[in-house]
VEXLUM-580790 format. One line per 10 residues: number of its first residue (from 1); for each residue x, y, z of C-alpha. Coordinates in pm, whole numbers. Each point is the difference from the previous one (the first is absolute). Layout:
BEGIN
NUM	X Y Z  ...
! end
This chain:
BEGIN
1	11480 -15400 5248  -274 240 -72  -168 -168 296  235 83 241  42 385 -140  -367 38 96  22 -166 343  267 173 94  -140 343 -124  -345 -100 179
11	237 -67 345  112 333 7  -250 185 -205  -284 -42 284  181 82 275  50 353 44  307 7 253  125 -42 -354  -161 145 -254  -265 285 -29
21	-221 161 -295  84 -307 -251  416 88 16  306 -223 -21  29 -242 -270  183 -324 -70  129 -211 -230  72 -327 -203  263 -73 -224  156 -210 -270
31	339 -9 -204  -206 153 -273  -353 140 155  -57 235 349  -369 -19 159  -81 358 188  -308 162 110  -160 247 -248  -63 351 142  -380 -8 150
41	-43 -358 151  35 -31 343  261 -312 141  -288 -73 254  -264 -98 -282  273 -19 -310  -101 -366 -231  236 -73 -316  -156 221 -197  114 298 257
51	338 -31 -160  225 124 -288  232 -250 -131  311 157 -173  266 -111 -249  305 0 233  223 37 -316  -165 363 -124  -45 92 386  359 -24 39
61	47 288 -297  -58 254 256  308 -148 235  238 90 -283  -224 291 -187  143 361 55  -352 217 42  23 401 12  104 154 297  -347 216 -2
71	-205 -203 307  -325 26 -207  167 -91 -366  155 -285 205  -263 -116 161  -239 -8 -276  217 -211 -245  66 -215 296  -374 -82 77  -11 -26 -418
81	298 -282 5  -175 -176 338  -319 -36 -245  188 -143 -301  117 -239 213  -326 -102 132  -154 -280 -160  -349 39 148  -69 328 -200  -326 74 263
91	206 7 273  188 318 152  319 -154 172  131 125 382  256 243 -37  188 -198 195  50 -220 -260  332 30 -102  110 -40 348  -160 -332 78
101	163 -97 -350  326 121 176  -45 -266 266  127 -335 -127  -223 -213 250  -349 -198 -137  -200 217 221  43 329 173  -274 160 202  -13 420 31
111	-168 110 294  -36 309 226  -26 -89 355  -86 178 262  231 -103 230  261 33 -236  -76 331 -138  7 126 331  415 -83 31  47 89 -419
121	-243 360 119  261 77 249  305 220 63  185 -273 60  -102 -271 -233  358 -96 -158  123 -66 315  -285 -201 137  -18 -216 -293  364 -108 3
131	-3 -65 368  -335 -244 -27  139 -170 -314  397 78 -50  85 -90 -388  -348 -203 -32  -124 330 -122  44 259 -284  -137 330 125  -79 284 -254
141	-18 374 57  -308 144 -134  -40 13 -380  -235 130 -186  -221 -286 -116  40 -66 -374  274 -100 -192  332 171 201  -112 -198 328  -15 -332 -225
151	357 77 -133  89 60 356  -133 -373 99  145 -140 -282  341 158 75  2 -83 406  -106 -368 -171  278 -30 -155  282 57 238  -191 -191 260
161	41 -312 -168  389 131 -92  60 65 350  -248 -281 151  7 -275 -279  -395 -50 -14  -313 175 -56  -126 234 268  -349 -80 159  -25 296 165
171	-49 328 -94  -116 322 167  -107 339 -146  11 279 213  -353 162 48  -143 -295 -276  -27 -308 139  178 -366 -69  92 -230 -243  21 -390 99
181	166 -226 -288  -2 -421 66  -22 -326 -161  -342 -89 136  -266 199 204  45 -217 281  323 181 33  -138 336 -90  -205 -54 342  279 -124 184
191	205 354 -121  -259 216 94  -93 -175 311  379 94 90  -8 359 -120  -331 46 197  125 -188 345  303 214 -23  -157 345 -63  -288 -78 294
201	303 -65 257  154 328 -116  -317 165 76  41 226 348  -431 131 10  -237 -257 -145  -261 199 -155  -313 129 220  -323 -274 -92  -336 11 62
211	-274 163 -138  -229 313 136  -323 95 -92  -83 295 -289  -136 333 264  -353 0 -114  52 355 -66  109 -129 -362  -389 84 -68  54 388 44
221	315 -34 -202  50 -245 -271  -247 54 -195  63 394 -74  389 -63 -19  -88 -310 -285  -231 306 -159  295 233 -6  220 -212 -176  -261 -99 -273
231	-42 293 -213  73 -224 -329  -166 -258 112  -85 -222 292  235 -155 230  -10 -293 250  151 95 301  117 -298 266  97 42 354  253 -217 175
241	126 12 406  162 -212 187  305 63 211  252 54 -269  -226 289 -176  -88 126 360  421 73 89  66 149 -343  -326 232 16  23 99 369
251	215 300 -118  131 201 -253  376 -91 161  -100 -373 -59  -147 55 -355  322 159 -80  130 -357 -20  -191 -89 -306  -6 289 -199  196 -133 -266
261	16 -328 -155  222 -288 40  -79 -228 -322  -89 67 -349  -319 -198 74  -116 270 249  42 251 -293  -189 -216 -209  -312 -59 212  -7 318 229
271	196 226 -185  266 186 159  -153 259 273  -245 -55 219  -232 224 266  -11 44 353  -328 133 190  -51 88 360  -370 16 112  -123 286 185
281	-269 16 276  -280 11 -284  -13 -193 -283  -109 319 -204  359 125 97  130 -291 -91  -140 -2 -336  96 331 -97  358 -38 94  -51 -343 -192
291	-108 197 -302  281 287 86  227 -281 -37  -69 -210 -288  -29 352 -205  374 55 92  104 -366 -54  -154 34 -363  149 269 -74  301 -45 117
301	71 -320 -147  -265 28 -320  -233 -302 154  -190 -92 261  137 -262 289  -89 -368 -24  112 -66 409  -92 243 265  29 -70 390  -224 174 246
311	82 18 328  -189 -209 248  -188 -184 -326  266 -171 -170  130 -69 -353  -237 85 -317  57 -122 -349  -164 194 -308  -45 -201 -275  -186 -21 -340
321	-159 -258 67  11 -264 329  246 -270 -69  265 306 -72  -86 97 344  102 -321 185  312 1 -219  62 344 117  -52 -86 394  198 -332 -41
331	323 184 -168  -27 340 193  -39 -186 306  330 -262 -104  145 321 -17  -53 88 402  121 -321 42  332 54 -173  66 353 163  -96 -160 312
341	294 -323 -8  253 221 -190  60 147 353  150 -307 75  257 58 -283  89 290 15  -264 239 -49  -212 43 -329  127 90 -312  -295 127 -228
351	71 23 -373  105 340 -155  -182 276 -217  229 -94 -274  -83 -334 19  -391 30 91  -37 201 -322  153 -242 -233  -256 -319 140  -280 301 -29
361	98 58 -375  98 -350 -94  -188 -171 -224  -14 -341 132  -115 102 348  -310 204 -179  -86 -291 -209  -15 -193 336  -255 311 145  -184 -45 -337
371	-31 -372 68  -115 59 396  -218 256 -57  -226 -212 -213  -298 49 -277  -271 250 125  -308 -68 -145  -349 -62 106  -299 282 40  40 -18 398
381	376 -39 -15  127 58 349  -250 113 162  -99 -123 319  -328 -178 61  -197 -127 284  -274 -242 -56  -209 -111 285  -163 -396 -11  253 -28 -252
391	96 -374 147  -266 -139 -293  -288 30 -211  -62 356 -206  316 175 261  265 -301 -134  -103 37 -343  27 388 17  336 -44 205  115 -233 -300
401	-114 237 -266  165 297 150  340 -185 85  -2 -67 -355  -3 369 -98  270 104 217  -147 90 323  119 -90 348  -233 -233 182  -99 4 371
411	-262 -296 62  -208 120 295  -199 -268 158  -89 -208 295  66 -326 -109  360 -17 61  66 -344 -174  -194 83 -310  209 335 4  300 -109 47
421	-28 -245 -271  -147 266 -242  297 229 77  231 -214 -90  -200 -156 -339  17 378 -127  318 44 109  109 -270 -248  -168 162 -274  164 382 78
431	285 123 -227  169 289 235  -323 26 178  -143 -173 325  -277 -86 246  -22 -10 332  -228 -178 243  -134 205 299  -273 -132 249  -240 208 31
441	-350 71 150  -169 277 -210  -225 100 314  271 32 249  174 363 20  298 -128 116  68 -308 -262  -66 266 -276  259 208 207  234 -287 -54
451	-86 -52 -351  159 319 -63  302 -13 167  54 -330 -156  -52 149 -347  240 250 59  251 -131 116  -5 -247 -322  -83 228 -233  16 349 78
461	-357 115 1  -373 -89 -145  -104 132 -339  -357 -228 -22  -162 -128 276  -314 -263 -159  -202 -67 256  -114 -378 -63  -61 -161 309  -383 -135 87
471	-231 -216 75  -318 -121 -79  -314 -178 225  -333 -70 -216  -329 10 187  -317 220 -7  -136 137 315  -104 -311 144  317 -160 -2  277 279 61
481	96 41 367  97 365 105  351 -152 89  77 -99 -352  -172 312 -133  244 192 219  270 -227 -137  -28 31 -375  -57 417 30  356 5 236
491	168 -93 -234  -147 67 -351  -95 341 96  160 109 353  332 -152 -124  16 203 -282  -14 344 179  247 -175 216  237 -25 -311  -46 277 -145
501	55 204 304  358 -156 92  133 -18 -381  -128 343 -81  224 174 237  329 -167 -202  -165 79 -314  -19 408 120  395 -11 117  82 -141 -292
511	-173 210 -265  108 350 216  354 -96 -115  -79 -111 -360  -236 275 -139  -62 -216 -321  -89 -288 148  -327 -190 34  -124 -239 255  -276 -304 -35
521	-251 -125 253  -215 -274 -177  -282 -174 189  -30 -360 -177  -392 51 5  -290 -227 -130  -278 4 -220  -204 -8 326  138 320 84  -236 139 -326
531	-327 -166 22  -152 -175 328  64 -400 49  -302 -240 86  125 -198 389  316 176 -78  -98 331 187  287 8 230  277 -3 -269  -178 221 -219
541	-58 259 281  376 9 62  57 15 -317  -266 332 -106  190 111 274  357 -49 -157  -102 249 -293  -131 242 231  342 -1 195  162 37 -372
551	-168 264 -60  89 185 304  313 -74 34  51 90 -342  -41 374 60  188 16 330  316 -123 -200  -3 130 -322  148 292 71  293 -204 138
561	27 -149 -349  -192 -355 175  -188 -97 -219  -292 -284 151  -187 -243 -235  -214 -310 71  -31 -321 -310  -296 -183 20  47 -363 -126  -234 -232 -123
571	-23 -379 122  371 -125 -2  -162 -365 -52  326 -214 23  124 145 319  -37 -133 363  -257 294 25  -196 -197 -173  123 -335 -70  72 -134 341
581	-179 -322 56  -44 33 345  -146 426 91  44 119 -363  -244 238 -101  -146 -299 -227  -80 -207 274  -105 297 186  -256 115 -222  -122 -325 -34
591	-96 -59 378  -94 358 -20  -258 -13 -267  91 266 -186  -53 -167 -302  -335 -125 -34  -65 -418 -87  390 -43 32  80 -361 99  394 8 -57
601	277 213 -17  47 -71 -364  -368 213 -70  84 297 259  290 43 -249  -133 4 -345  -271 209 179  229 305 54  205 -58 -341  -313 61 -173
611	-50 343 155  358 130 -179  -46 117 -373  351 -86 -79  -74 -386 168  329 29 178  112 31 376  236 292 89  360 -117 20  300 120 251
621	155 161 -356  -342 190 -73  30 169 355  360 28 -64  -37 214 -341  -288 254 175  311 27 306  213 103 -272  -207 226 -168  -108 183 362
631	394 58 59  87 90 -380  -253 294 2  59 311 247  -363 185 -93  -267 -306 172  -59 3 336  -303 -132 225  -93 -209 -280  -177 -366 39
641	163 -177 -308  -252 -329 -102  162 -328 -148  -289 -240 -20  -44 -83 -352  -290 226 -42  -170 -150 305  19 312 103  -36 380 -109  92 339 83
651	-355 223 -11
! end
């Protein structure tokens, strides 16, 4: 039956109408043995080994065991008895436990629904749920999660089936969620199929849909606000709108609706108060009322907000990293959603202080924040990088290599298919992390403009911007037309300014609101860019011209703590550079001449590889250790950093 627990689980685990941030939880049981999920697998991904199996014998000790009256004393021996009676010793059971124990049916299935949160989140929820399902239902004032709402379950069990004669399938916890108990999960479908049919009928304002586009003024704002709220270290920031976040940040009168939350899960993942910010005419107005505000929030409520709406740009999630984020603007945004449909029943009913404090101080719900917020580790964790040409060759391999150390990704390049497809690659490799795919042009204004916005609104701001992206035409003076002359400069030197000019200006806002804070600029260079190239003139040129722009660039933004670097690589042999069989540089060299007597490709090659001292090629993860190094250190700037084996030598 295993097979069936994880179908059904997978059913209702990727949809989230029904479940959001890796809640709800389900389970299978025996006369002697009860399957649940283990706190910190999600239902949507959950295999066998995502669940605890428990000893239904010692798990019903705590059904007759008397525990201390003190909520804390109780609860800890009660999470102490919950592992004895685990069998798989690695696993951390769902609180909930106990309760799905409770529930004499094979499977039962534990979900918070939208739709039905919004009746159980409002004023008149009792009510509601006894006129849509008359003595179907058990309905269950709210309860402090823990052990006193399971003995509260339990209880209401048991003189259902006095009064009824039979097992109820149906049970509803006021601002919780649902419980569904059945024989098979054909009829757990059938049973919430009802409930859901029922609840959407009920429903008297379906909720607004559609979505609207982030104000590109996110540029002027974003990025300083993510600064403000990183003082211990760096955040990803997120931005959301549609028309859902556009109603509930249009004013502070419709904010008011969502100031408190409706769910423990809410607490969990965007704790418990949350900040609203109107714009003002200029974003530098904006931003200090921004910082005015989030100075008062901290120290009002000891820390800093994970949700804040701004008026006219939409909902932002603050995370420590980016998957946190989405599960932040998924749940925060469920949330709008319930205050929204509990007008049809009734008018919201938000949980209380009394009872927000104990899910803030419980245990249980900070080992599920511990679990969600993830490992941090990596020497580029969270930060935010931009890497142009990144689609393949020496930007892929750097993309890869910084992934792996905790950075965000954003894969700038003009080949959309090969970028897309690179995106995603690395975004199977990321922990909390991600990349993004963004087509660009490097020497068009406007695409960099875009490239920007995009970042932002995914991540918040830009901490390194490598710029990768170039090409390269062999031919002396004979063969090189001025048109591809003009070509290879526009964008291995012109693009570069072009870069640097639109990134810089995020780099300065964010640094003015972070005074410890330091920026990177890094110009993937060449060896060519040190010594002159034979029928290589035009790549070289650009590239003695790269340094020269590093250099001066360098000064104008150090004292905005920017610092600007170029590497200069050796021969990456193995890439498409060089390796293509149809216009690598192998096969251009060889029409070329540039190596003299060459009859195949094979002899152009060992040619060059004689040239390094170390008899190597430089590698993507060569580069990517001198990009590390250029961001670790805060006292180099304007330097030309060689990786070429020796080839090549500082003088």
């Amino acid at each position: 039956m295993i097979e069936e627990l994880i179908e059904i689980s997978h059913y209702y685990g990727k949809d989230s109408r029904y479940v959001i941030g890796g809640g709800g939880n389900t389970s299978f049981k025996t006369a002697d043995k009860l399957w649940v999920k283990a706190s910190g697998f999600s239902l949507a991904t959950i295999t066998e080994e995502g669940f605890a199996v428990l000893d239904r014998g010692k798990l019903n000790i705590i059904s007759q065991k008397n525990y201390a009256q003190d909520s804390t004393e109780r609860e800890e021996a009660v999470k102490n008895d919950l592992a004895a009676a685990c069998i798989t010793k690695d696993k951390r059971p769902s609180v909930e436990t106990s309760m799905h124990n409770a529930i004499d049916c094979r499977f039962v299935v534990h979900l918070h629904p939208t739709v039905v949160n919004g009746v159980l989140c409002g004023q008149d929820a009792e009510k509601i749920i006894y006129q849509l399902f008359g003595n179907k239902a058990i309905y269950i004032p709210y309860i402090d999660p823990g052990y006193l709402l399971f003995k509260e379950v339990e209880q209401r069990i048991q003189s259902y089936k006095v009064t009824d004669g039979k097992e109820p399938q149906l049970i509803f916890l006021q601002n919780h969620g649902i419980f569904v108990g059945a024989e098979t999960i054909e009829e757990i479908k059938t049973i919430y199929d009802d409930v859901f049919n029922r609840i959407e009928q009920a429903v008297k304002q379906p909720l607004p849909e559609g979505e609207e586009s982030v104000s590109m003024n996110i540029v002027n704002l974003v990025p300083a606000i993510r600064m403000m709220l990183s003082g211990t270290g760096l955040k990803t920031v997120k931005v959301r709108n549609n028309a859902l976040t556009s109603y509930f940040s249009d004013s502070a009168t419709t904010f008011n609706q969502i100031t408190k939350p409706f769910t423990p899960d809410i607490i969990v993942y965007c704790k418990s108060n949350y900040l609203y910010l109107e714009t003002s005419e200029s974003a530098d107005e904006t931003l200090q009322k921004a910082q005015d505000k989030i100075n008062e929030f901290k120290s009002r409520f000891g820390y800093l907000p994970k949700v804040i709406l701004i008026k006219g740009v939409g909902l932002l999630a603050v995370g420590n990293h980016a998957k946190e984020c989405d599960t932040i603007l998924d749940v925060y945004e469920d949330m709008m959603k319930i205050a929204w449909l509990s007008n049809s029943f009734g008018g919201s009913h938000p949980m209380s202080e009394v009872q927000i404090d104990f899910i803030d101080h419980w245990e249980v719900e900070n080992y599920r924040r511990k679990v969600n917020a993830g490992k941090s580790s990596g020497r580029v964790e969270n930060k935010v990088i931009i890497i142009t040409g990144a689609a393949q060759g020496f930007g892929e391999g750097i993309a890869r290599g910084l992934l792996n150390e905790g950075a965000n990704i954003v894969v700038a390049d003009l080949n959309e298919t090969v970028g897309e497809r690179t995106a995603n690659a690395l975004n199977t490799l990321a922990t909390t992390n991600q990349a993004l795919f963004v087509k660009t042009d490097v020497s068009d204004i406007k695409s960099l403009d875009s490239l920007m916005y995009r970042t932002i609104c995914q991540f918040g701001g830009v901490d390194v911007f490598i710029s990768n992206a170039g090409v390269l035409r062999a031919g002396g003076l004979e063969e090189m037309t001025p048109e591809t002359f003009e070509f290879v400069t526009k964008i291995n030197y012109n693009a570069y300014f072009y870069c640097t000019k639109v990134v810089s200006r995020i780099m300065k806002l964010q640094n003015h609101y972070q005074p410890n804070n330091y920026c990177d600029i890094i110009q993937i260079n060449s060896k060519s860019g040190l010594r002159g190239s034979k029928a290589n003139f035009a790549y070289a040129g650009g590239k003695f011209g790269g340094i020269g722009l590093t250099q001066s660039f360098a000064l104008e933004l150090a004292p905005f703590r920017i610092k600007v670097n170029a590497i200069c690589p050796g021969n990456y042999y193995e890439g498409p550079l060089w390796s293509d069989p149809d216009n690598g540089l192998f096969v251009q060299y060889l029409k070329a001449g540039k190596v003299p007597g060459a009859k195949t490709i094979e002899e152009v090659k060992n040619f060059y590889l004689a040239q390094v001292p170390m008899k190597k090629g430089c590698s993507p993860d060569d580069v990517t250790k001198g990009v590390m190094y250029l961001i670790d250190q805060t006292c180099e700037t304007g330097q030309a950093l060689p990786i070429t084996g020796g080839q090549v030598m500082l003088s």
